[in-house]
RODO-2510 file (C-alpha; in nm, 4 decimals, decimal comma):
residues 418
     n   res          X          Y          Z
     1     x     0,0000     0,0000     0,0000
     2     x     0,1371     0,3560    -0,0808
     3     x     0,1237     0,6118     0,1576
     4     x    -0,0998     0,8760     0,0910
     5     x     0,0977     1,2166    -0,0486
     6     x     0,0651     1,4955     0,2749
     7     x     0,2429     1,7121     0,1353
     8     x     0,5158     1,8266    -0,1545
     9     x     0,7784     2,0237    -0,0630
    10     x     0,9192     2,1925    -0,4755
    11     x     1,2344     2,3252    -0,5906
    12     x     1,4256     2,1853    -0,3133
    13     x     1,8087     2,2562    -0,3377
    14     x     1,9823     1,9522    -0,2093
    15     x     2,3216     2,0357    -0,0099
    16     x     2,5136     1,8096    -0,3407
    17     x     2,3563     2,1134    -0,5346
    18     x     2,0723     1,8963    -0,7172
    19     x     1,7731     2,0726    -0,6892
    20     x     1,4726     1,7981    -0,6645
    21     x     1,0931     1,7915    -0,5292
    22     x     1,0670     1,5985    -0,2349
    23     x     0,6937     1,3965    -0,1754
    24     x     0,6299     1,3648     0,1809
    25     x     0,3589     1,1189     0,3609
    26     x     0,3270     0,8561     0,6449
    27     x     0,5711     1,1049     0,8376
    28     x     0,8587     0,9767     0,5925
    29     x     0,9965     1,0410     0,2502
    30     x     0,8144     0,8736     0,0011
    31     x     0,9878     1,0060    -0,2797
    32     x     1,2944     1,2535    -0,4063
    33     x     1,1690     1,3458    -0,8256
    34     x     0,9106     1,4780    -1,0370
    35     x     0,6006     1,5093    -0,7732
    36     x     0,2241     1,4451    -0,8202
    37     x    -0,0113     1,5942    -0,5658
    38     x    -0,0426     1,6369    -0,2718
    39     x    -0,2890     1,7467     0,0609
    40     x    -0,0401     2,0806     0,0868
    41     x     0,2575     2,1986    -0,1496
    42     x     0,5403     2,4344    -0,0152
    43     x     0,7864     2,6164    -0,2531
    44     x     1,0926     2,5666    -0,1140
    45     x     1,2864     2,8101    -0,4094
    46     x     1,5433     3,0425    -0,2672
    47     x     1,5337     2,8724     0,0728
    48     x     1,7849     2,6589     0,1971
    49     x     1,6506     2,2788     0,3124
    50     x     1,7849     2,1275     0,5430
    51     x     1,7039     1,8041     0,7799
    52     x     1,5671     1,9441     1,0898
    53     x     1,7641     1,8869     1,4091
    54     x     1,7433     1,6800     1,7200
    55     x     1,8336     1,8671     2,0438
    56     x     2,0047     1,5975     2,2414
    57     x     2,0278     1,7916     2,5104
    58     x     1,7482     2,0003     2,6804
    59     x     1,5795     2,1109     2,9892
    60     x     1,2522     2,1609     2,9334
    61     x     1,1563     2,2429     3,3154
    62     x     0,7655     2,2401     3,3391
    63     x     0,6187     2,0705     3,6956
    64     x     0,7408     2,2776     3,9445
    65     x     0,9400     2,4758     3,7432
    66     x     0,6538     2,5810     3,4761
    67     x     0,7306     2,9514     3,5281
    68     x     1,0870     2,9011     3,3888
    69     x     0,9370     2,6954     3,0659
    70     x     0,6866     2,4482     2,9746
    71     x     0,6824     2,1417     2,7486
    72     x     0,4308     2,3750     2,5463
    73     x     0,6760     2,7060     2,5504
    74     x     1,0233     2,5422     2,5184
    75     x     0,8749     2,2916     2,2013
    76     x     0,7389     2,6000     2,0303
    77     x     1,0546     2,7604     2,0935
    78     x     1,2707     2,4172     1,9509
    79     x     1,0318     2,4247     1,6383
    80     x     1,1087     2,8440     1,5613
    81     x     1,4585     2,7530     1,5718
    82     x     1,4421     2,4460     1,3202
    83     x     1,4503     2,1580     1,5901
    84     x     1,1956     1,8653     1,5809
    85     x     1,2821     1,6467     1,8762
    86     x     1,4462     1,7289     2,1527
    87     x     1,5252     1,4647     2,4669
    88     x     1,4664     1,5787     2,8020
    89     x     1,7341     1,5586     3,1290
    90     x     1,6256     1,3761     3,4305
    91     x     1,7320     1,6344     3,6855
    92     x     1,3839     1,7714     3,6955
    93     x     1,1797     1,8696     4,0229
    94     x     1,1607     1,6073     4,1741
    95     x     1,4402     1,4322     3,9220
    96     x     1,3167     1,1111     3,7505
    97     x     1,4881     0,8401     4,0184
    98     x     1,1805     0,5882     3,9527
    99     x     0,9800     0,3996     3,6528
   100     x     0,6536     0,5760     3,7977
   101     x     0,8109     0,9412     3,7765
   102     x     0,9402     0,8784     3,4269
   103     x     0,5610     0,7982     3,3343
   104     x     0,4354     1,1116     3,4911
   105     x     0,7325     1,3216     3,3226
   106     x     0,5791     1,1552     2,9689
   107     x     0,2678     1,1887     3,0061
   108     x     0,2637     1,5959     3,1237
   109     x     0,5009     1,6216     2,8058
   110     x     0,2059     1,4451     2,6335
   111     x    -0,0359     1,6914     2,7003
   112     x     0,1371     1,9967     2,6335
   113     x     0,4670     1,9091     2,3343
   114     x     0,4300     2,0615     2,0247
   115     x     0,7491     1,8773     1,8489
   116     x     0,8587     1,5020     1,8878
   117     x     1,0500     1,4259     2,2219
   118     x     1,2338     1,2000     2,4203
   119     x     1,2933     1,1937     2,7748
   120     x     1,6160     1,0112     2,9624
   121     x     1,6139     0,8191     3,2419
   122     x     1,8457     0,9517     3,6055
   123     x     2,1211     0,7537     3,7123
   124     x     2,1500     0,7815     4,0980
   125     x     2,2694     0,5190     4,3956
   126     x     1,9877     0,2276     4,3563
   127     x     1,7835     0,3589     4,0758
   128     x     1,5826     0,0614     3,8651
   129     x     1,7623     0,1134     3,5333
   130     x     1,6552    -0,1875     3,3897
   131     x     1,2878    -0,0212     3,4903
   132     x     1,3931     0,2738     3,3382
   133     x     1,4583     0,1295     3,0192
   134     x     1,1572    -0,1018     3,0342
   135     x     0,9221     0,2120     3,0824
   136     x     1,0722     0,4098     2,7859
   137     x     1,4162     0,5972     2,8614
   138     x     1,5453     0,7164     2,5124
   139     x     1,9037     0,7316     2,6977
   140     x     2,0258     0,7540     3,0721
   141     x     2,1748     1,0961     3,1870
   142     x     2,3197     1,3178     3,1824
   143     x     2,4271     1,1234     3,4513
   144     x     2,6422     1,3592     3,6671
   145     x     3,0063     1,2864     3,7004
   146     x     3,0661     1,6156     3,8959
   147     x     2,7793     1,8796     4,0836
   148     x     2,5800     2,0624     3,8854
   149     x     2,2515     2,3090     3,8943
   150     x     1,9892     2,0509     4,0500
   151     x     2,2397     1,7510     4,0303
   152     x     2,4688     1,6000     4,3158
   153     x     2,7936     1,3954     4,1667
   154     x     2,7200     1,0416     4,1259
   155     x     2,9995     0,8484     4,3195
   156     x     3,2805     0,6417     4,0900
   157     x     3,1391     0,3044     4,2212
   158     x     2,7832     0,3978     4,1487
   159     x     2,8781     0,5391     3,8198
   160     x     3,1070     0,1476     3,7210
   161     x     2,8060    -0,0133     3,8177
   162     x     2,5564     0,2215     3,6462
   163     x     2,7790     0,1906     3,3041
   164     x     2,8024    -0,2082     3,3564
   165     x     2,3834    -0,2161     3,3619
   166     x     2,3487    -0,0001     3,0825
   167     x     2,6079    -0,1822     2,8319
   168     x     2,3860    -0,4641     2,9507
   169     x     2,0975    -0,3324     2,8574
   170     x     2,2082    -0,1789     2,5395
   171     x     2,1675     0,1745     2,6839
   172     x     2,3646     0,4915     2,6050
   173     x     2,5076     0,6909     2,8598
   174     x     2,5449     1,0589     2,8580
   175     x     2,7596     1,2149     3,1162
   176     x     2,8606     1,5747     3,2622
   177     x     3,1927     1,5324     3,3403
   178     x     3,3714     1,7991     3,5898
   179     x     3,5303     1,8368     3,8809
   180     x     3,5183     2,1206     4,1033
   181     x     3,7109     2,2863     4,2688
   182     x     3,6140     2,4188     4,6266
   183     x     3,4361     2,7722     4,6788
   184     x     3,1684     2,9605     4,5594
   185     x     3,2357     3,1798     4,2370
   186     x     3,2101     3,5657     4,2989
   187     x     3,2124     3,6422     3,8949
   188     x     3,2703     3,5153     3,5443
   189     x     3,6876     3,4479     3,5814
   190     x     3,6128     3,3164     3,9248
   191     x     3,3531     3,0593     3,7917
   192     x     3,5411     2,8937     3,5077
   193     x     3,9119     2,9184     3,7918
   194     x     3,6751     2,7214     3,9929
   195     x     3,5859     2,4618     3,7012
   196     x     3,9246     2,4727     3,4998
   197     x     3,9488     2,2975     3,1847
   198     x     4,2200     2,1172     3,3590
   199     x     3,9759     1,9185     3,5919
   200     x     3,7395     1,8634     3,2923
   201     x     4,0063     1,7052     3,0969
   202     x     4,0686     1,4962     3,4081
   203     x     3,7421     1,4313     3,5109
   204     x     3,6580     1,2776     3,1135
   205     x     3,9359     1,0945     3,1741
   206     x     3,8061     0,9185     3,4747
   207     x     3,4674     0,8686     3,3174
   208     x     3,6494     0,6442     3,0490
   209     x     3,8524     0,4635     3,3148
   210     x     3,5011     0,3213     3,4522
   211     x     3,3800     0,2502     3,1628
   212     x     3,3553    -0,1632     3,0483
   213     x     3,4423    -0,2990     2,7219
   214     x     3,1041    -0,2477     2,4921
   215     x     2,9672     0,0258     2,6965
   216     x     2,8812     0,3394     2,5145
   217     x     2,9205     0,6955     2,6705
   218     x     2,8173     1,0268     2,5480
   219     x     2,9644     1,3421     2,6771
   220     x     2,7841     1,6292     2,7401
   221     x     2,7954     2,0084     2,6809
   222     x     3,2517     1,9815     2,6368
   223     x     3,3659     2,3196     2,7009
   224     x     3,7971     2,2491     2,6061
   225     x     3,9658     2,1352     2,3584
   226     x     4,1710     1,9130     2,5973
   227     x     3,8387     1,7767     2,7080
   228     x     3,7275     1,6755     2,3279
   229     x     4,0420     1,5773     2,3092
   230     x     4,0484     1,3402     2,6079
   231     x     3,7255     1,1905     2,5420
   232     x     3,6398     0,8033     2,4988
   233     x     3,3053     0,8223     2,3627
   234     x     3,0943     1,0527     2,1190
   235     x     3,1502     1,4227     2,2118
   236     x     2,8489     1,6978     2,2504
   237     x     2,9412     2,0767     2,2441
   238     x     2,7201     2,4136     2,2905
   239     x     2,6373     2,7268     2,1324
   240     x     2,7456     2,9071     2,3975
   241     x     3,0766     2,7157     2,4588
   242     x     3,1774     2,7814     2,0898
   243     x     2,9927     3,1309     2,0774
   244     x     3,0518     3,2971     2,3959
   245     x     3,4068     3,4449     2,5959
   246     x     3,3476     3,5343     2,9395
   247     x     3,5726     3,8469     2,8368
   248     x     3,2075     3,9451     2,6187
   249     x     3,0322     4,0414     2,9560
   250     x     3,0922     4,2583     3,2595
   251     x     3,2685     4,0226     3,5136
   252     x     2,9423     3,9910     3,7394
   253     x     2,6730     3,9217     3,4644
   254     x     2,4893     3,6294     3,6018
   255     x     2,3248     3,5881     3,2908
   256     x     2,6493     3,4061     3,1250
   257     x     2,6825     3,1663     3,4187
   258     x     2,6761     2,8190     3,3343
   259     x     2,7894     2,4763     3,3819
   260     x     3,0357     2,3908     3,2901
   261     x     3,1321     2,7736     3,2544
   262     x     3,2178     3,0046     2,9487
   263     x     3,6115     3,0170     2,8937
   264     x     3,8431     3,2803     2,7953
   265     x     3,8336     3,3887     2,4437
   266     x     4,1653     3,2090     2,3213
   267     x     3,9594     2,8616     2,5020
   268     x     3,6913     2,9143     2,2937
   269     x     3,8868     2,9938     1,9636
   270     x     4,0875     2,6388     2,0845
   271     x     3,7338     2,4958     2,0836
   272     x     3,6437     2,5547     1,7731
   273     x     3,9764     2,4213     1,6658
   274     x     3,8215     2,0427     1,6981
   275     x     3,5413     2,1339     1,5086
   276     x     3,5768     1,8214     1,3325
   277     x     3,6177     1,5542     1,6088
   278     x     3,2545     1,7263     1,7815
   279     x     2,9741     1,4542     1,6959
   280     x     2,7118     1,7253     1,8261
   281     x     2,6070     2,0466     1,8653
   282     x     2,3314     2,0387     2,0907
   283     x     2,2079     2,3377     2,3260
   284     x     2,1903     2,2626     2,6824
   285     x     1,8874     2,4830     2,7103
   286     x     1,8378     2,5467     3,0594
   287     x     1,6124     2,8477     3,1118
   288     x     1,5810     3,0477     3,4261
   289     x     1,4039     3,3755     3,4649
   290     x     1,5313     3,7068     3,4423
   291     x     1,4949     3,7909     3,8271
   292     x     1,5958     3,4460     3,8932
   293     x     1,9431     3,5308     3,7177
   294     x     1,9697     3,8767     3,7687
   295     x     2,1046     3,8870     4,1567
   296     x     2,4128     3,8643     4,2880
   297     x     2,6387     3,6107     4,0998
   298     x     2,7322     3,3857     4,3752
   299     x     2,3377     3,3344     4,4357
   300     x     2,2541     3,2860     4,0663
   301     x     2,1536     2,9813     3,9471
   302     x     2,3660     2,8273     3,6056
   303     x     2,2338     2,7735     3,2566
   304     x     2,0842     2,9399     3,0082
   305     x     1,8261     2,9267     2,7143
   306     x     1,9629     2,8115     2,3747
   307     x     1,7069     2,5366     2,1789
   308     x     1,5789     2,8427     1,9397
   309     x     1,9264     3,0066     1,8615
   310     x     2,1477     2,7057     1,8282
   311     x     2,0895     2,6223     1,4289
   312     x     2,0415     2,9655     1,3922
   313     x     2,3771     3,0653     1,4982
   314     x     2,5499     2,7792     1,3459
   315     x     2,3679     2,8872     1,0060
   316     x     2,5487     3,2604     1,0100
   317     x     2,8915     3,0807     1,0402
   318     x     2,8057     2,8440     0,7427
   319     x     2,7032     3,1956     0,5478
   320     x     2,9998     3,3674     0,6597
   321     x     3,2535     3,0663     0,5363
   322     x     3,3336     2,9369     0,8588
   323     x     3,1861     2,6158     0,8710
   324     x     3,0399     2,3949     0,5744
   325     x     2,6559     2,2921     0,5725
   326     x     2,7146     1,9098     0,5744
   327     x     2,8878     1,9395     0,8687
   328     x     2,5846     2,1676     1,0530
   329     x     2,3677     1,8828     0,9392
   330     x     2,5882     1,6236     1,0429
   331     x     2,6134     1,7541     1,4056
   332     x     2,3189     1,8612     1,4615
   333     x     2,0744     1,6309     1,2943
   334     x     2,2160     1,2953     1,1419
   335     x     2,4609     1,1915     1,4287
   336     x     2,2557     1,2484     1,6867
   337     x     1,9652     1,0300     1,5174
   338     x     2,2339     0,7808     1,4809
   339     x     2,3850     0,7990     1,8737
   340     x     2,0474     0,8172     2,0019
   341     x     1,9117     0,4930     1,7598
   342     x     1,6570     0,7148     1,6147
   343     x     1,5475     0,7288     1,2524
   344     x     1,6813     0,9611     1,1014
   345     x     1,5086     1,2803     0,9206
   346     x     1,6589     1,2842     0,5483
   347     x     1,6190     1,3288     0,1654
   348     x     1,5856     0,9465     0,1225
   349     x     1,2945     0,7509     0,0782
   350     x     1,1922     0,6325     0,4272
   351     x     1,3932     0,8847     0,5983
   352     x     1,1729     1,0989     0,8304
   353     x     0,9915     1,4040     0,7355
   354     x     1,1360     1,6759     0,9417
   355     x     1,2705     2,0101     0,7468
   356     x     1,3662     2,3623     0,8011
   357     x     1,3996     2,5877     0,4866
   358     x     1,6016     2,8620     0,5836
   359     x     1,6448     3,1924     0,3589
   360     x     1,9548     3,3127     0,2729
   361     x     1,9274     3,6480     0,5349
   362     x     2,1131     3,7011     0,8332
   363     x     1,9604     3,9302     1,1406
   364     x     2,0542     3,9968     1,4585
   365     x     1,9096     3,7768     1,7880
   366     x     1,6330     3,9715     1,9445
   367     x     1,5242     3,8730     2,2984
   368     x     1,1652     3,9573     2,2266
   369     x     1,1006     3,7386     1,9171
   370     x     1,1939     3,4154     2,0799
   371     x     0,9701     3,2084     2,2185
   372     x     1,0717     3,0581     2,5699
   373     x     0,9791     3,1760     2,8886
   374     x     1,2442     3,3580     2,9917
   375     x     1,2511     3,5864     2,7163
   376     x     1,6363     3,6764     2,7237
   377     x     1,9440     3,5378     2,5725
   378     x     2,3269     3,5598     2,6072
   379     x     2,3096     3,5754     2,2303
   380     x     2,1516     3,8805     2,1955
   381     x     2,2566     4,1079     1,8941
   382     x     2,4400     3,7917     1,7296
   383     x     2,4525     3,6987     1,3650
   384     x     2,1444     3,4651     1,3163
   385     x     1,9550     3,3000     1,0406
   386     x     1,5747     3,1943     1,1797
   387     x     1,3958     2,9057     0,9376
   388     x     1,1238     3,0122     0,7385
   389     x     0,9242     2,7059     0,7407
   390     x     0,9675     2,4109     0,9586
   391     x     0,7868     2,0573     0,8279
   392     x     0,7265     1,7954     1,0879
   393     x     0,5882     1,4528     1,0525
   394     x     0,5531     1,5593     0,6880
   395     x     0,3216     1,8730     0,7150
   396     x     0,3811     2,2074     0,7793
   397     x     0,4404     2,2809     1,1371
   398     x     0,5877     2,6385     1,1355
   399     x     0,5227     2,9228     0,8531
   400     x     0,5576     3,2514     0,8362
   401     x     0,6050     3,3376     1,2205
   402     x     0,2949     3,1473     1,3102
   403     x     0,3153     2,7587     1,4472
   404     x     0,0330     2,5850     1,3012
   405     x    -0,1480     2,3039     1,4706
   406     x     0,0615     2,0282     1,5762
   407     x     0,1218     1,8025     1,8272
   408     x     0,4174     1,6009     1,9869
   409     x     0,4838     1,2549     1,9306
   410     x     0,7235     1,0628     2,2197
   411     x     1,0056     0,8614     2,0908
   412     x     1,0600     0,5696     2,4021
   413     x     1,3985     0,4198     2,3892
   414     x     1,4862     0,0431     2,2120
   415     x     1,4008    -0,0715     2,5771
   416     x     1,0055     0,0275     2,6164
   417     x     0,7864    -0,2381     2,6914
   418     x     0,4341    -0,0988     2,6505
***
């Protein structure tokens, strides 16, 4: 039987330069040619197409935290910024430590997701991972190898154990690795002297020690190049790691602290250096509110908001020569399909049906036109290039500044046992 046609997306402009019609239905590629008709028909001339991304790496808050973001605010806010799934952290209040939390965490997502998500299970002393994966976990972590923002360290022996279960299981493991030093940061230099690339380098390093032949790792938000470099497993970095100097912003702006922190300039320029050996960009959107952040920095809370900006910022560097588009689309959508055991969204028959069609117009971040919560950015005034149109599931999800009606699907993990 032949899927029926949803929609036709013309005059698309493949990144191998071949400019084909792509014939969308079923929520996959049906075909890449000469199209027919269709339920809807976008003109994708003088746009730029590309796959549309998976976040790997997001906190979307809600529960407790709804007046920081929402499932319904932060996926609106993925889909404006060319993202289609994102996959959820466990360190939620209260974090996801059992099978019956994890259902609850779904099933609020449920209700209010306007793009496709995933959510990963916690890793702490005497959690049921195999109940965990059972009940859905897309992946386990980020499982916290040093103290974060709502996350205690998980000790080396639970951690061996933890990584033992999982290779069992057939479970990836994504991991924030630091390690502190003592004190409480005053500013900016203080915070990243505090959490020196040294001790990140060090603490990756220990990660891989623990880990057991076949187990598969994932490192989170890598802020060094000695770090990237250090790593055993696939390697994550952030917009604002590769974007952002703490030498940009006054010494005591709040509003740029984050975990692991913002280096120096010549750290960042380092960073960008492994561009190549990164697997993913993903943002580590971790929203807080303006009066939340803006109080004295030892009291401020770390992270910032990123899911709307991050292909958007990556876009200006691939129009101003810096980086090329297969790699944006390799590290931001096909890699972490692949890592995550996800289909992948594609211009192949049977690939899914998830596209952003950018045009070929820079403009600078504003605060007020995003979309999350928070409604601020440490981006703000930066080179940017926001999609036009962003297709999910095979129809039109986003269009002309307006999200249309649409509705989150879940993606459980190989494990889920309905």
């Amino acid at each position: 039987m032949i899927d029926h046609a949803s929609c036709v997306i013309r005059n698309v402009a493949l990144p191998n330069g071949r400019v084909t019609d792509l014939t969308l239905g079923g929520g996959r590629v049906l075909h890449a040619g000469a199209s027919g008709r269709a339920d809807e028909a976008i003109d994708a001339a003088g746009l730029i197409c590309l796959p549309a991304a998976v976040d790997m790496h997001t906190h979307l808050r809600g529960g407790a935290q709804r007046h920081k973001e929402d499932w319904r605010s932060g996926t609106e806010s993925a889909l404006f910024g060319g993202v289609t799934v994102v996959v959820d952290q466990p360190n939620t209040i209260p974090p996801l430590t059992t099978p019956e939390l994890f259902a609850a965490r779904v099933r609020e997502a449920e209700e209010e997701a306007t793009c496709a998500f995933g959510i990963n299970g916690g890793v702490v002393p005497g959690v049921d991972l195999a109940g965990f994966w059972r009940a859905g976990a897309l992946a386990f972590g980020e499982i916290f190898a040093g103290p974060s923002s709502y996350g205690a360290a998980v000790p080396p022996d639970t951690l061996r154990d933890a990584f033992m279960a999982l290779r069992d299981l057939g479970a990836l493991a994504t991991v924030h690795a630091e390690d502190p030093l003592a004190g409480a940061p005053v500013d900016l230099p203080d915070h990243d002297r505090l959490r020196p690339a040294r001790t990140e380098a060090l603490a990756v390093r220990a990660v891989c020690d623990l880990l057991p032949v076949g187990g598969r790792v994932h490192f989170c938000h890598m802020s060094t190049a000695d770090a990237v470099d250090a790593a055993c497993g696939t390697v994550e970095v952030t917009p604002h790691h590769l974007f952002l100097s703490w030498e940009r912003f006054d010494r005591d702006d709040a509003m740029a602290r984050v975990n692991p922190p913002i280096r120096t300039e010549q750290e960042r320029k380092k960073l960008w250096s492994r561009w190549d050996r990164i697997d993913v960009v993903a943002s580590d959107h971790a929203p807080h509110t303006r009066a939340e952040k803006n109080v004295p920095f030892p009291d401020a809370p770390s992270g910032v908001p990123g899911v709307e900006t991050m292909l958007p910022l990556l876009m200006a560097e691939v129009f101003a020569g810096k980086i090329t588009l297969p790699s944006v689309i390799e590290k931001t959508s096909f890699n972490p399909a692949r890592i995550l055991g996800i289909p992948k969204a594609g211009f192949e028959p049977g690939d899914r049906a998830d596209f952003a069609l950018y045009p070929e117009e820079t403009v600078a971040i504003d605060p007020d036109a995003l979309h999350t919560k928070s409604r601020w950015t440490p981006f703000e005034g930066m080179a940017a290039v926001f999609p036009e149109i962003v297709v999910m599931g095979g129809r039109c999800a986003v269009k002309s500044g307006e999200i249309l009606s649409c509705r989150g699907q879940w993606i459980p993990g190989k494990g889920y046992i309905p």
